[in-house]
C-alpha positions as a printed NumPy array, in Angstrom:
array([[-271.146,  170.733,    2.336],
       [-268.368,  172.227,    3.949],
       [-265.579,  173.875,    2.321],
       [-262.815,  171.407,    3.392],
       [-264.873,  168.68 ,    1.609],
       [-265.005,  167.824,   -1.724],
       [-267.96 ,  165.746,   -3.566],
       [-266.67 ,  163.931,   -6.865],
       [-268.951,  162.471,  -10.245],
       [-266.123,  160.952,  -11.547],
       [-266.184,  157.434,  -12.597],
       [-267.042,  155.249,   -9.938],
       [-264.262,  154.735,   -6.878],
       [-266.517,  152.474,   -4.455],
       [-266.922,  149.302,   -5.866],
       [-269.461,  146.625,   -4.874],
       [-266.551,  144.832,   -2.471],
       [-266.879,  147.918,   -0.571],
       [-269.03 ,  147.708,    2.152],
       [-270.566,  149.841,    4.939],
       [-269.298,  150.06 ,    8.049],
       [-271.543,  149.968,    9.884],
       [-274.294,  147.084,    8.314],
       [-271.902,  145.481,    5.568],
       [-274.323,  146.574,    2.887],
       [-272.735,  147.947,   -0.277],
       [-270.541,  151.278,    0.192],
       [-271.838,  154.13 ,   -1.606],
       [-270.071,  157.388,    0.032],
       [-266.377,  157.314,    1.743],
       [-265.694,  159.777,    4.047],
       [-262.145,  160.297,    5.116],
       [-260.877,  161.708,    8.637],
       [-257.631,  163.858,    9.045],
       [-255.192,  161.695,    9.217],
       [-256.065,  159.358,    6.452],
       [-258.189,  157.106,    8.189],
       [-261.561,  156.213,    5.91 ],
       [-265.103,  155.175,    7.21 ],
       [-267.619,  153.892,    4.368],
       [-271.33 ,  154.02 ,    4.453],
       [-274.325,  152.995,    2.272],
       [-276.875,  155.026,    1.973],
       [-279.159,  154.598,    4.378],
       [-275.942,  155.057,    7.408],
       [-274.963,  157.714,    5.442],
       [-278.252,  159.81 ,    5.501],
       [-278.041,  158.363,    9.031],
       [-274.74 ,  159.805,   10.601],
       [-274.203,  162.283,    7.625],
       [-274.851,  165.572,   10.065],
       [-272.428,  164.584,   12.433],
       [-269.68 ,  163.369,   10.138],
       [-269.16 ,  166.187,    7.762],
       [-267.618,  168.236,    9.789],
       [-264.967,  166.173,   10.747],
       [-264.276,  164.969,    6.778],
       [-261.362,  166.221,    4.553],
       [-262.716,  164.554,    1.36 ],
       [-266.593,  162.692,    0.989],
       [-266.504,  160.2  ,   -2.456],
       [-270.151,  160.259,   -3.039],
       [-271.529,  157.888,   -5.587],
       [-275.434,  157.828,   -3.952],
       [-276.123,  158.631,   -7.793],
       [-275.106,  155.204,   -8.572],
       [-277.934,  153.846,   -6.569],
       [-280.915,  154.394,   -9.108],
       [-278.557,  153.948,  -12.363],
       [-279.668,  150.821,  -14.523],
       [-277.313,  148.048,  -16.191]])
């Protein structure tokens, strides 16, 4: 992680209306650009484009935790 981004546990901030970018699959991490602009991924983008992206981040919301959690 780099130090300009931050990774939060808090309660959840994607909700299931949120929806990946790139495949419309439900959102689990939000990455936002300088300038305030924010691109959201599920999981499998994320691990995708993750390298490449986290550089360029100020904050990532990452809620990938919430993928294995039971009702």
């Amino acid at each position: 992680m780099s130090a300009s981004s931050t990774q939060t546990l808090a309660p959840a901030t994607l909700t299931s209306t949120d929806r990946c970018d790139r495949c419309g699959a439900q959102a689990y991490v939000m990455a936002e650009l300088p300038g305030g602009s924010q691109l959201l991924f599920c999981g499998h983008h994320w691990g995708t484009h993750e390298a490449a992206i986290r550089p360029k981040v100020v904050t990532i919301v990452d809620e990938l935790h919430r993928l294995n959690e039971r009702p």
